[in-house]
C-alpha positions in Angstrom: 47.1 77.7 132.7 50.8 78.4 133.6 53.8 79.3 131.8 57.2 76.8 131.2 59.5 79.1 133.1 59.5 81.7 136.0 61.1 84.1 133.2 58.1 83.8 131.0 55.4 84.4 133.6 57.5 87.6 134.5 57.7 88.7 130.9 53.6 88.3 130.5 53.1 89.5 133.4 54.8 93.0 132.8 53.8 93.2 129.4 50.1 92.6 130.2 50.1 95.5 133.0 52.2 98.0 131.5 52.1 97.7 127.6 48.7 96.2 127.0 46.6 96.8 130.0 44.7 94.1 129.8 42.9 92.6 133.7 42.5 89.1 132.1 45.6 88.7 130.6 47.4 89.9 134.1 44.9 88.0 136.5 46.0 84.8 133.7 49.6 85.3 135.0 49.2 84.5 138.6 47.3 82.4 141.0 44.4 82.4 143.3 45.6 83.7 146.7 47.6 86.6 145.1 48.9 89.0 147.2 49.7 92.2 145.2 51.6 95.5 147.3 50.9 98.8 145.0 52.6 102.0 145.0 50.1 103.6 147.2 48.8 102.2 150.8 45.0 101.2 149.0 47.3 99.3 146.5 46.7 96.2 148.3 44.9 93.2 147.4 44.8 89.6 148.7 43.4 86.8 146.0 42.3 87.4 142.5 38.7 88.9 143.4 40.8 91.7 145.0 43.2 92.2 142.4 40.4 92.3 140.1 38.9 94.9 142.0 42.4 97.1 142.1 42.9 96.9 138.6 40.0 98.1 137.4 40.2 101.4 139.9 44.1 101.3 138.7 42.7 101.2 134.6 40.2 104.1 135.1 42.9 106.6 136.5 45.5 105.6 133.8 43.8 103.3 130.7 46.2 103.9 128.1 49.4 101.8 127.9 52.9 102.9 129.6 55.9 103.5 128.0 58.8 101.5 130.3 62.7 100.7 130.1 62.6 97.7 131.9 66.3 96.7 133.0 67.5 92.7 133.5 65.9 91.6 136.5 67.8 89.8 139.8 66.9 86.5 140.3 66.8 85.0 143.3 65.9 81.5 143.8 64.1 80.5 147.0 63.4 76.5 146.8 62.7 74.5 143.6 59.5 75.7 143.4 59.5 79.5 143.7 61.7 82.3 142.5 61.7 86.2 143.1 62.7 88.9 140.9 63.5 92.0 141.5 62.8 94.0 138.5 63.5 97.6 138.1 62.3 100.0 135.1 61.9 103.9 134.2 58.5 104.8 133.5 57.6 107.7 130.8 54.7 109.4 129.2 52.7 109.2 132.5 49.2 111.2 132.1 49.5 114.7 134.1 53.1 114.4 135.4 55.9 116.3 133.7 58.8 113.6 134.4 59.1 109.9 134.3 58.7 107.8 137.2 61.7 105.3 138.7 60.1 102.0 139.7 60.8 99.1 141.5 59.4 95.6 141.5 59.9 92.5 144.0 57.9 89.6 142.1 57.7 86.3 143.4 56.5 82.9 141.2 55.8 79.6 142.1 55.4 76.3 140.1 52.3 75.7 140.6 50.4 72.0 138.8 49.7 73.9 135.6 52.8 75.7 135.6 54.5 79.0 136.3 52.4 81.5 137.8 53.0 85.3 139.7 52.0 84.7 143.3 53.1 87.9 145.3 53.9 91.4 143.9 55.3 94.5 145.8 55.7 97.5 143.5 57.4 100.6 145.1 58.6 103.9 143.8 62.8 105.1 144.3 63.7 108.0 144.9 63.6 111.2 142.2 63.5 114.9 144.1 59.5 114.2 144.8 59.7 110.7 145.4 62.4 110.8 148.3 60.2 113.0 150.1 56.8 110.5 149.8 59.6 107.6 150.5 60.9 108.6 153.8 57.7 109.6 154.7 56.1 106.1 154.2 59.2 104.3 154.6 58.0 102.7 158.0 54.8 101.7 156.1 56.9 100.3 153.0 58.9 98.6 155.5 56.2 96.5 157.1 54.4 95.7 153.5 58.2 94.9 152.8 58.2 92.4 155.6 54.4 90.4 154.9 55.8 90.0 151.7 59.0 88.3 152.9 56.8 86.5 155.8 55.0 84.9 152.6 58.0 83.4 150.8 59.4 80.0 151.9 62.0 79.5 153.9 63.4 82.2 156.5 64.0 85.9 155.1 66.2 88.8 156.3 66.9 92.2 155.9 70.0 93.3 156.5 71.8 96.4 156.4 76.1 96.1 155.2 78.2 98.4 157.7 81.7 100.4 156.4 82.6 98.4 159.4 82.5 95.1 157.4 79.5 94.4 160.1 75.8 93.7 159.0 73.1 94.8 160.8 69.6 93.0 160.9 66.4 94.7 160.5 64.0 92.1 160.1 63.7 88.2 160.7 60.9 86.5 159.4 59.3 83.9 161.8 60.3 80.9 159.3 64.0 81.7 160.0 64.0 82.5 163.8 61.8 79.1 163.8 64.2 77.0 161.5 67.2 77.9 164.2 65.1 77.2 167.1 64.2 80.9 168.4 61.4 83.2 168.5 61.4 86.1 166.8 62.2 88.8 169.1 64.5 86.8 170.4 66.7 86.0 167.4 66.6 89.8 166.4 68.1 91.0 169.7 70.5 87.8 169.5 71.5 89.2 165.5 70.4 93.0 165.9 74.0 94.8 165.8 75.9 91.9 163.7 74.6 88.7 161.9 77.3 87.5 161.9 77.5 86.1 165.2 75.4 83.1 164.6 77.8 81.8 162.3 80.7 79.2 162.8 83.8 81.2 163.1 85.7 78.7 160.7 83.0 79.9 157.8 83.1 83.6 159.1 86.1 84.3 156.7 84.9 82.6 153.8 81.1 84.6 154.0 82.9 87.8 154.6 85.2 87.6 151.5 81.6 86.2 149.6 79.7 89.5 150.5 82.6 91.9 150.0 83.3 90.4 146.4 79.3 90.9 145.7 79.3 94.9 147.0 82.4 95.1 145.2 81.1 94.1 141.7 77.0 94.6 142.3 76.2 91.0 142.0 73.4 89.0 144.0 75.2 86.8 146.6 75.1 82.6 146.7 77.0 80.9 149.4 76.4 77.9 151.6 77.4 78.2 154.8 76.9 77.3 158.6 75.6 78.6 161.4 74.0 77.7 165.5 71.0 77.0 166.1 69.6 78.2 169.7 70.8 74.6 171.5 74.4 75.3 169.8 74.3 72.6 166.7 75.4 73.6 163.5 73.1 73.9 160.9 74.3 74.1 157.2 72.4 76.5 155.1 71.7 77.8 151.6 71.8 82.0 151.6 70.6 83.8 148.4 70.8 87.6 148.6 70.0 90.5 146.5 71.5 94.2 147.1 70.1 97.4 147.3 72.0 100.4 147.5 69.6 103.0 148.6 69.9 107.1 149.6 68.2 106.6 152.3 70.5 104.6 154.0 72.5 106.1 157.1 76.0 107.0 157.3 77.9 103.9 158.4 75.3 102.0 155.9 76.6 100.3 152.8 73.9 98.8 151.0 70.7 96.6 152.2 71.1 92.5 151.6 67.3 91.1 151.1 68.4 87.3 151.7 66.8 84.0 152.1 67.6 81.2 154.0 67.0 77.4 153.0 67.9 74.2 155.0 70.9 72.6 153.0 69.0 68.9 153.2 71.4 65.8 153.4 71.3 65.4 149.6 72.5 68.8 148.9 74.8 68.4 151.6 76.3 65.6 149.5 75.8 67.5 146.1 77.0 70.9 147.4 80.1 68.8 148.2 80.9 66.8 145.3 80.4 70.6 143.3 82.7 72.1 145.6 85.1 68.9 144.8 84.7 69.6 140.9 85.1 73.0 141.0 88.8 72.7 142.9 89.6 70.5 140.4 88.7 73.1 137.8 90.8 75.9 139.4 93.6 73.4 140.2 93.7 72.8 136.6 93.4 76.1 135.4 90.2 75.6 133.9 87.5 78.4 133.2 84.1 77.1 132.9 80.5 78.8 133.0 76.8 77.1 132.8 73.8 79.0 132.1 70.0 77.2 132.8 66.8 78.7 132.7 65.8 77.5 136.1 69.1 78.2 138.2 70.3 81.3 136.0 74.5 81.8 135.9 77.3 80.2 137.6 80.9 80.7 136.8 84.4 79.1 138.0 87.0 81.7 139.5 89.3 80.7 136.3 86.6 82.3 133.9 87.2 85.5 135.4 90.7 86.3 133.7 89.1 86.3 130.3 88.3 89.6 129.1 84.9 87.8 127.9 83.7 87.3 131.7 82.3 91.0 132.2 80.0 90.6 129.6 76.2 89.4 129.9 75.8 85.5 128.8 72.6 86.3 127.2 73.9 88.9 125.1 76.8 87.2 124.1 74.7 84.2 122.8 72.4 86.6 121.1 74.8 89.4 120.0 77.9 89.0 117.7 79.5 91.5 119.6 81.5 88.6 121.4 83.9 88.7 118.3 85.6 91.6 120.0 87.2 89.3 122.2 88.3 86.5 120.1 91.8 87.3 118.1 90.8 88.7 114.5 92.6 85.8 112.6 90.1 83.5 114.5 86.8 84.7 114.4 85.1 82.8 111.1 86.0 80.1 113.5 84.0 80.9 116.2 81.3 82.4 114.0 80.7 79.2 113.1 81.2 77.6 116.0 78.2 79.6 118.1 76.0 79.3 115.5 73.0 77.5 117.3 72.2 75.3 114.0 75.1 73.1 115.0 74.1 72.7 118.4 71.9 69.6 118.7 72.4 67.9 122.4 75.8 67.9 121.5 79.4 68.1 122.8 81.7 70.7 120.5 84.4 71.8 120.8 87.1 73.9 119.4 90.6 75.3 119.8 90.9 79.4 119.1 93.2 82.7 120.3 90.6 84.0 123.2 91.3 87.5 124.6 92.6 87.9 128.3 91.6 90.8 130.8 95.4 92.2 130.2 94.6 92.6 126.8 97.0 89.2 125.4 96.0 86.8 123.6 96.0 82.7 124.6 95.1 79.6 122.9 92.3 78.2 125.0 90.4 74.8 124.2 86.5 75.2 124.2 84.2 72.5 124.9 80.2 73.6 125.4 77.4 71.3 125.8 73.8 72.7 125.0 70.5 71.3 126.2 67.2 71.6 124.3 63.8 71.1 125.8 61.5 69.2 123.5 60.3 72.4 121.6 64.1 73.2 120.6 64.3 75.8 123.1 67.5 76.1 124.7 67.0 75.7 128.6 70.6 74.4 129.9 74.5 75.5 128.2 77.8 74.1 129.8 81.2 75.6 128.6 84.8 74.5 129.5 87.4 76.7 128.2 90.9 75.2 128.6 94.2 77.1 128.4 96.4 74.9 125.9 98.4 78.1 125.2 102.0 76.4 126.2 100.6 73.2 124.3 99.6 74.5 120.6 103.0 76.8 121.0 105.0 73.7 121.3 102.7 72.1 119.1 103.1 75.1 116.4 107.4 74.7 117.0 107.3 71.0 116.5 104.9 71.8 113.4 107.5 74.7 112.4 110.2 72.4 112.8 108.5 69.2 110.9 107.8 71.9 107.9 111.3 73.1 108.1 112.6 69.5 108.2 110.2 68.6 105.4 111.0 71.3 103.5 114.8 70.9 103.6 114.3 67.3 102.7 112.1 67.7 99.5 115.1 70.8 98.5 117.5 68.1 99.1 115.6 65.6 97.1 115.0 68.0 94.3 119.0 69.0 94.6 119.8 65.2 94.4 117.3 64.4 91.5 118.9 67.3 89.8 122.3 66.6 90.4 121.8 63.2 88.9 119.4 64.1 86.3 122.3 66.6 85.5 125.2 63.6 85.5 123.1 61.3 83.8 122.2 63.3 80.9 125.6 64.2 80.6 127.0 60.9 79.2 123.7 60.0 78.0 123.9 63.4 75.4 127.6 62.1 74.4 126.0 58.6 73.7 123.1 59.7 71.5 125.0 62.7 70.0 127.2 60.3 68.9 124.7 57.6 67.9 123.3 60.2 65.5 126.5 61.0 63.6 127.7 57.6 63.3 124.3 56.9 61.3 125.0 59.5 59.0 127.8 58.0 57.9 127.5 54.4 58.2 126.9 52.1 55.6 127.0 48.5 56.9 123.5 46.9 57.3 124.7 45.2 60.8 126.5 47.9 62.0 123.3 50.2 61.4 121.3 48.1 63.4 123.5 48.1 66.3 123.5 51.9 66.3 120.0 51.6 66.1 119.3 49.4 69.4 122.3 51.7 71.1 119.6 54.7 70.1 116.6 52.8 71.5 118.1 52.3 74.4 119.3 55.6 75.3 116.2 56.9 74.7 114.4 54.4 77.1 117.2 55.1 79.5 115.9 58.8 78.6 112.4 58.1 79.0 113.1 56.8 82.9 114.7 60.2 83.6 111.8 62.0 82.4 109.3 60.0 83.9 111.4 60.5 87.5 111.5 63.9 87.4 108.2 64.6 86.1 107.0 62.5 89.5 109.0 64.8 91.7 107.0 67.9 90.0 103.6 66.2 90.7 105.3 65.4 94.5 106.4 69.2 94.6 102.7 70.8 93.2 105.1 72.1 90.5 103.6 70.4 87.4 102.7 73.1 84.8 101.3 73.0 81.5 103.2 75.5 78.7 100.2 76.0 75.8 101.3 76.6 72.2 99.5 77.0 69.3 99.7 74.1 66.7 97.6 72.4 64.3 95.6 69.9 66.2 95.1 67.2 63.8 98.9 66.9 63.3 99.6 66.3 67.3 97.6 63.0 66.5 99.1 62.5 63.4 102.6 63.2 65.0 102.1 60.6 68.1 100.6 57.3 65.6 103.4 58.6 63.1 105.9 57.7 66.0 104.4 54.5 67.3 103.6 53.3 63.7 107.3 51.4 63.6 106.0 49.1 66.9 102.7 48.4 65.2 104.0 47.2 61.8 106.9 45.0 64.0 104.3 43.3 65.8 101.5 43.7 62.8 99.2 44.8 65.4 96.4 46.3 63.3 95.5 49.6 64.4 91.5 50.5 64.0 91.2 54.6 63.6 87.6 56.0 64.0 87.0 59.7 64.4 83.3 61.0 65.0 82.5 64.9 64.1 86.2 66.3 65.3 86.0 69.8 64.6 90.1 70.1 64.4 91.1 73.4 64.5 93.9 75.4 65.3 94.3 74.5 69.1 96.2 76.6 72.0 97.6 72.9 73.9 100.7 72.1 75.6 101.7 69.9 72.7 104.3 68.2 74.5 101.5 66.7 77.2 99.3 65.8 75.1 101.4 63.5 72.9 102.3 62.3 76.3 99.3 61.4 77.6 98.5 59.3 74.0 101.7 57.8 74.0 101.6 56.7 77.2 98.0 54.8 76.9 98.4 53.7 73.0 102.0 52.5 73.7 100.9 50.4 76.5 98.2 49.1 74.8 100.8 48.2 72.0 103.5 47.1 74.5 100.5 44.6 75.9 98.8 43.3 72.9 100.4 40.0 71.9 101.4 39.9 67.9 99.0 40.0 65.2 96.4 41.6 68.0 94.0 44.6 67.7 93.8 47.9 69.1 90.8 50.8 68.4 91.4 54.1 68.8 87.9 55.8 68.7 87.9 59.7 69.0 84.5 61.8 69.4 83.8 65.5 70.4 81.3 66.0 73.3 81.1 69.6 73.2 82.3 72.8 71.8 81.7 75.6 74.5 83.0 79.1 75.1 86.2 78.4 73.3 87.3 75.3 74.5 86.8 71.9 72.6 85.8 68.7 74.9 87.1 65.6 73.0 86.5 62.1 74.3 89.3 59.2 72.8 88.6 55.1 73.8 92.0 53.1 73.2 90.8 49.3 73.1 93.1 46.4 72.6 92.7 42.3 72.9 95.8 42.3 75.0 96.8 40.4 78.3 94.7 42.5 80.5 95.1 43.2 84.1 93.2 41.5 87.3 90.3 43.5 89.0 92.5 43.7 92.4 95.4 45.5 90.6 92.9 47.9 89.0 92.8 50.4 91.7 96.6 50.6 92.2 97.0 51.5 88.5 97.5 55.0 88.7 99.4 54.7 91.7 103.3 55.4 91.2 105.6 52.8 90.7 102.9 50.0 90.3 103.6 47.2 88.4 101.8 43.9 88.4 103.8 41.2 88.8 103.1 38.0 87.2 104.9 35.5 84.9 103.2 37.1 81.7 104.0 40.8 82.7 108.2 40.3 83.4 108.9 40.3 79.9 107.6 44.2 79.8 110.1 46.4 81.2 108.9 49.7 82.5 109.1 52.4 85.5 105.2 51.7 86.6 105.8 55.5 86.2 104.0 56.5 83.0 100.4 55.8 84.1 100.5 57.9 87.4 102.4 60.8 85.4 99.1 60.2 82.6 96.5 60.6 84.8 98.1 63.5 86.6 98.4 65.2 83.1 94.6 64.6 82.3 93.6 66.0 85.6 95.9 69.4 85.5 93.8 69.7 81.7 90.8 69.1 83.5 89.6 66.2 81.8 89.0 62.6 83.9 90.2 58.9 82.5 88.8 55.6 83.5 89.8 51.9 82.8 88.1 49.1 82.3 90.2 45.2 82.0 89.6 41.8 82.0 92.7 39.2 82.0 93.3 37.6 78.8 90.3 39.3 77.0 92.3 42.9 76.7 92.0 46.6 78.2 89.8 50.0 77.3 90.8 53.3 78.5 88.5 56.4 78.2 89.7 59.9 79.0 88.4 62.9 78.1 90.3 66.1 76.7 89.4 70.0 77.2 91.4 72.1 74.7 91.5 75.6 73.9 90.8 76.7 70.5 92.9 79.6 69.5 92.1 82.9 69.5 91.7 84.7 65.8 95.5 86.7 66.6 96.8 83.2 68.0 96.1 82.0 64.7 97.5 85.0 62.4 100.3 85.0 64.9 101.0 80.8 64.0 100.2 81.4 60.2 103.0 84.1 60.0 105.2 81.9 61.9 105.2 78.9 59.3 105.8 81.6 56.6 108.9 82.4 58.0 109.5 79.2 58.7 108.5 77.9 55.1 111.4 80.5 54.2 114.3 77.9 55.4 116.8 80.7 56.1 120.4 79.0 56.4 122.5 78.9 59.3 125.6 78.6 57.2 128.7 81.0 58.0 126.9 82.2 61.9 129.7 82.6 64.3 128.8 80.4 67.6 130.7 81.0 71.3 130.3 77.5 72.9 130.6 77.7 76.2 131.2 74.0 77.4 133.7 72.4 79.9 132.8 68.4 78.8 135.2 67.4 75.9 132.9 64.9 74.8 129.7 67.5 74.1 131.8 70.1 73.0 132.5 67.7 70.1 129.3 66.5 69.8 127.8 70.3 69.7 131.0 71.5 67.0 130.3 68.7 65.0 126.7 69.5 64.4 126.9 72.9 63.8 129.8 72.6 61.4 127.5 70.4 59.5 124.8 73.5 58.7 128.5 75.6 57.8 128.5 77.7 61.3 131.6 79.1 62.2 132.4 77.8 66.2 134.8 79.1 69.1 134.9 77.0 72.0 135.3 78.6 75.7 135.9 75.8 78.5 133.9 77.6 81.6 132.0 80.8 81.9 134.7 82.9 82.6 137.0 82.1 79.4 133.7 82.7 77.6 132.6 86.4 79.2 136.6 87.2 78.5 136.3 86.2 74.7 132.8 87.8 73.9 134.2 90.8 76.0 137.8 90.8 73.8 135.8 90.6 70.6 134.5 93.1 68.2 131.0 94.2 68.4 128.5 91.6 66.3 131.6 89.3 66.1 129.5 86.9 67.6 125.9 85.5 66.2 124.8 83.1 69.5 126.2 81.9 72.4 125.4 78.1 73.8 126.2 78.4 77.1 126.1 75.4 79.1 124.4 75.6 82.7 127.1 73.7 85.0 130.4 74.5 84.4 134.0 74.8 86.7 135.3 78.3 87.5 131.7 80.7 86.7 128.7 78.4 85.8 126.3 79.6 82.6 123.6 81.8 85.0 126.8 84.0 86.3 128.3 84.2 82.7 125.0 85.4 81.5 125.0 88.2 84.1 128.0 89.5 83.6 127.4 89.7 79.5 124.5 91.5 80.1 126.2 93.6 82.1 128.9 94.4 80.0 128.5 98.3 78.5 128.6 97.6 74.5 125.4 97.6 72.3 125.8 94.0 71.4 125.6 93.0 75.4 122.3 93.0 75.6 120.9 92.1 72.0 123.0 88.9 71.2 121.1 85.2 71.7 122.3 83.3 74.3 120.4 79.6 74.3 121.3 77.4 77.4 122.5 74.2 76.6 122.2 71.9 79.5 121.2 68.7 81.2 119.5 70.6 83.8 115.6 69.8 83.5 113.7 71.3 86.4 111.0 74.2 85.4 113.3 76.1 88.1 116.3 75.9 85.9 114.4 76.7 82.9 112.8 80.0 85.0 116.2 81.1 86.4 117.9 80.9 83.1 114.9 83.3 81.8 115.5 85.3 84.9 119.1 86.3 83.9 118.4 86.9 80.5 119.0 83.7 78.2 116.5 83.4 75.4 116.1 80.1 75.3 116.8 76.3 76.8 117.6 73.7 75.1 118.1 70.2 77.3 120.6 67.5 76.9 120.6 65.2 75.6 120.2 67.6 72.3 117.2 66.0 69.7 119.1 67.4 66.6 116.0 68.4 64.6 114.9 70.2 67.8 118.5 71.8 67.8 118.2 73.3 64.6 114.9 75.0 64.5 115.6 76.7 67.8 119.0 78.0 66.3 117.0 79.4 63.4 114.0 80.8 65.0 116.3 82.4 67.3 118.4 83.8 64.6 115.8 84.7 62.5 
């Protein structure tokens, strides 16, 4: 039985005569008219009896194993159905000799009907001190066991010997070739006998001269098609596959010796050798590198291949070996670590785009596209690789990129300059209108007038609302939503957001169903702020869309308590107007609305629902919705919150001491820094009403020039707003806590200002204010931050 490959039947067959010495398992490697060339001139047998015979004299002189190096063999294929290899090895622990033994091995296999199988084998010994001597004594014998062996491979065989003169010399012509070009053999060796190359066409003389010389040059076995005469003058096209030897024995004007066969280029490998040739220009013409490995026909590489560095490296060992890596630019080679990995190779085209290393040591961006073949038992037998230089395309690619992030970049800074400039402007006016708003009800008496007020407040505060939601939108655009935990109490946070929507519910008498089921409500470490959000956005909907004298549940359950954090689950359910199933999936989207007749009396941003689910997803919680038109709407989210820590809660219990305390504000002097009349009124006016004692400064400057004219501790706080003519608030903030008196660095300074970006809040930080207060002012939040901060 043969073997699948000419590879294999070479690997058993070496591995049964050296390392096991076994007769069956070598006379199992080859066929039945063997003819086997030993070391010695008995070492000669013809069929398997013979070799039989040989190998049992051979196992009694030496019957333990040998220990052999063997190196890569040279393959040389003859036709489709034979290949020789020429295999040499170094021989050690030999029984009775004191050094190892240098041997060589020309191996020829055939494909026969049950396979692969060995059919001629010529051993022979190189040269060592000792060895020479035997060589050149037998090397006329060698010779001619050299040339039966060549006689017995198909097709016509050579010997020839390379000159310094770029000449070759032939000494030996086996019938098969002096036949296939129409000679005898005698006469084709005087014809050829001081240069071969005579025979051939003088237009393909320069191309097999630049062949040969590239293959001394480099050591590598030769491949060329070519024509030459035959003895009537027609020009025959062959196939010429050639190993080298470079040998000591070899004379003076000697270079090497070329063992080459010669095969009949037939008129379908004509027309394939040409279409090959066609493919390959193209390849070089368009700077493309490609290589294919297969088990039957070995190696083949483009010229283009050979500029990368990777091209002087064995194929098989760069499969096998990760040592590849060393040629693939560091930031890249995960990538192609993945990429060779065979388990993503299935009869498949890949490809990929990494930095490969060139033979003058740069770096280019190459495209690589491989192909691998499996045989039905997964083995790999045939691998095609293109690698394409896109080095000048993914540089441009990489500017345009650079330039389309610069571009982009530049036009989200300009959109978050714009949203903050108007953000800025609108809140502005908008503080003077509510400041205002709240004053006047103070002191108002009339019922109607009151009202009015009222419904001037509401709709500053929707007006308000629509900022908020806008530039909370940008933030989620930007990545730059962030969540600012405090400790609270977190049974009042639910308290504090039905407390605020309870006005709505009793003017439409919506009746409001509470359930809570086992809430362990504790002392939580939350961003407050969000999560009254998030409830007030999905319970004020609910309320904005359930028609008068409706329902709504709120249902609240804990799902799990689990290394300090609390998992809570709420289900809002109303009997409102509901929403159709195709709107459903744009619900979170920003800026959706649906739009039908009983939706237009609901004003709103289609904002607040995007900005919600945002908000449970940075908390790491999820919400679903579930609506049906005219029968009403269910939301369920879930909320993870922290519980706080034992000193978290000491820390907030000592907090609302102090607080419990309500230490007065009356007779603290305040510098307000403030360049808009209108909120410099609004801000006097409402700290003269807790008794504080305020100097107003119209820009930064007059206000570093009075803190900086003033005794030391004249001053309790400084408001300072954030935009103002002449030196804005951050400046003015510097340059006090620059100043060199004792007081410069201890005195509060709170911004005041209709800036609202997390930025603004950070930089004011950043140059030393100690807190931020943003127009337009809430007065109750006004007041405690004035205390805590004096306190």
């Amino acid at each position: 039985m043969g073997y699948r490959c000419a590879r294999e039947a070479l690997q058993s067959l070496v591995h049964a005569y050296y390392k096991k010495r076994d007769i069956e398992g070598i006379l199992n490697c080859v066929t039945d008219d063997i003819f086997w060339i030993g070391t010695e001139s008995f070492d000669c047998a013809n069929g398997k009896d013979d070799l039989r015979q040989l190998l049992e004299q051979d196992l009694e002189k030496f019957p333990n194993p040998f220990q052999i190096k063997v190196e890569e063999p040279i393959i040389q294929k003859i036709n489709d159905a034979s290949v020789m290899f020429t295999v040499s090895g170094h021989q050690t622990e030999i029984p009775n000799m004191a050094f190892g033994l240098n041997v060589r091995a020309t191996i020829c296999i055939r494909n026969t009907e049950t396979g692969w199988l060995v059919c001629n084998v010529h051993v022979s010994v190189p040269n060592t001190e000792l060895e020479k001597y035997i060589l050149e004594k037998k090397l006329d014998e060698t010779r001619k066991k050299e040339q039966v062996l060549m006689a017995s491979i198909p097709g016509g065989v050579a010997i020839y010997r390379a000159k310094k003169n770029g000449r070759f010399a032939t000494d030996y012509i086996s019938e098969g070739l002096a036949r296939m070009c129409g000679y005898t053999v005698e006469e084709f060796m005087e014809y050829l006998k001081e240069d071969a190359l005579v025979n051939v066409v003088s237009e393909d003389i320069p191309m097999v001269e630049k062949c040969v010389r590239k293959a001394l040059e480099e050591n590598v076995p030769i491949s060329i098609s070519y024509r030459i005469y035959s003895k009537d003058k027609k020009k025959i096209l062959i196939q010429l596959d050639a190993n080298i030897m470079f040998m000591e024995q070899l004379g003076e004007d000697d270079v090497a010796i070329l063992y080459a066969v010669h095969t009949l280029v037939s008129d379908e490998k004509k027309k394939t050798a040409k279409e090959q040739k066609r493919y390959r220009d193209i390849f070089n013409m368009l700077g493309t590198a490609c290589w294919e490995w297969s088990a039957e026909d070995g190696y083949y590489n483009s010229d283009k291949y050979n500029d990368y560095a990777i091209s002087g490296e064995d194929q098989n060992a760069i499969w096998e070996d990760s040592d590849y890596l060393k040629f693939i630019h560091p930031e890249d080679q995960q990538i192609i670590k993945e990429f060779m990995s065979k388990e993503n190779y299935d009869n498949s085209k890949k490809s990929i785009v990494i930095r490969a290393k060139m033979k003058d040591g740069s770096f280019r961006w190459t495209e690589i596209i491989c192909f691998v073949e499996h045989d039905s038992d997964e083995h790999i037998v045939r691998i095609i690789c293109v690698m394409k230089d896109v080095d000048q395309e993914w540089i441009e690619q990489k500017k345009k990129l650079e330039f389309a992030l610069k571009t982009a970049k530049e036009a989200n800074q300009a959109k978050t300059d714009f949203l903050s400039t108007v953000s800025h402007d609108m809140r502005t006016p908008l503080n003077g209108i509510l400041g205002l708003t709240t004053l006047l009800k103070e002191n108002v008496v009339n019922e109607k007038a009151l009202l009015d007020l009222q419904q001037l407040e509401m709709s500053g505060k929707y007006l308000l609302n629509l900022i908020n939601d806008t530039l909370d939108v940008s933030k989620i655009e930007n990545g730059k939503l962030e969540l600012h935990p405090v400790i609270c109490d977190g049974k009042a946070v639910f308290d504090n957001v039905i407390a605020l929507l309870n006005p709505n519910l009793l003017k439409k008498r919506i009746q409001l169903n509470m359930n809570a089921e086992n809430l362990p409500f504790t002392i939580l470490y939350i961003d407050v702020g969000r999560v009254e959000q998030i409830v007030m956005n999905i319970l004020g909907n609910a309320i904005k869309f359930t028609p008068k004298g409706g329902t709504i549940d709120f249902h609240m359950r804990n799902l799990s308590v689990k290394d300090g954090v609390i998992l809570d689950e709420i289900v809002i359910k109303d009997n409102g107007i509901g929403m159709s199933q195709e709107f459903l999936p744009h619900l979170f989207e920003p800026f959706s609305q649906e739009n039908h007749s009983r939706t237009t009396s609901y004003k709103g941003t289609g904002l607040g629902m995007a900005i919600t689910k945002q908000l449970i997803t940075l908390m790491g919680g999820e919400i679903k919705v579930e609506s049906t038109e005219n029968v009403g709407t269910t939301f369920t989210f879930t909320l993870p919150m922290a519980i706080a820590t034992e000193e978290q809660v000491a820390e907030w219990k000592m907090s609302k001491s102090e607080k419990a305390s309500d230490y007065m504000l009356e007779g603290k002097r305040v510098l307000l820094c403030e360049d808009h009349p209108l909120n410099a009124t609004i801000a006097t006016r409402l700290l003269n009403k807790k008794g504080m004692l305020v100097e107003h400064a119209e820009n930064g400057k007059d206000g570093v020039d009075m803190f900086q004219k003033s005794s030391i501790d004249y001053y309790d706080l400084i408001l300072m707003d954030i935009r103002m003519p002449v030196m804005d608030g951050m400046e003015a903030t510097r340059e006090i806590r620059k100043l060199l008196r004792k007081d410069a660095n201890e005195i509060p300074i709170v911004a005041m200002t209709a800036n609202a970006f997390e930025e603004d809040m950070k930089q004011a930080k950043d140059v030393g204010m100690n807190a931020y207060l943003s127009k337009p002012i809430e007065t109750s939040q006004f007041y405690v931050t004035l205390q805590n901060i004096l306190l």
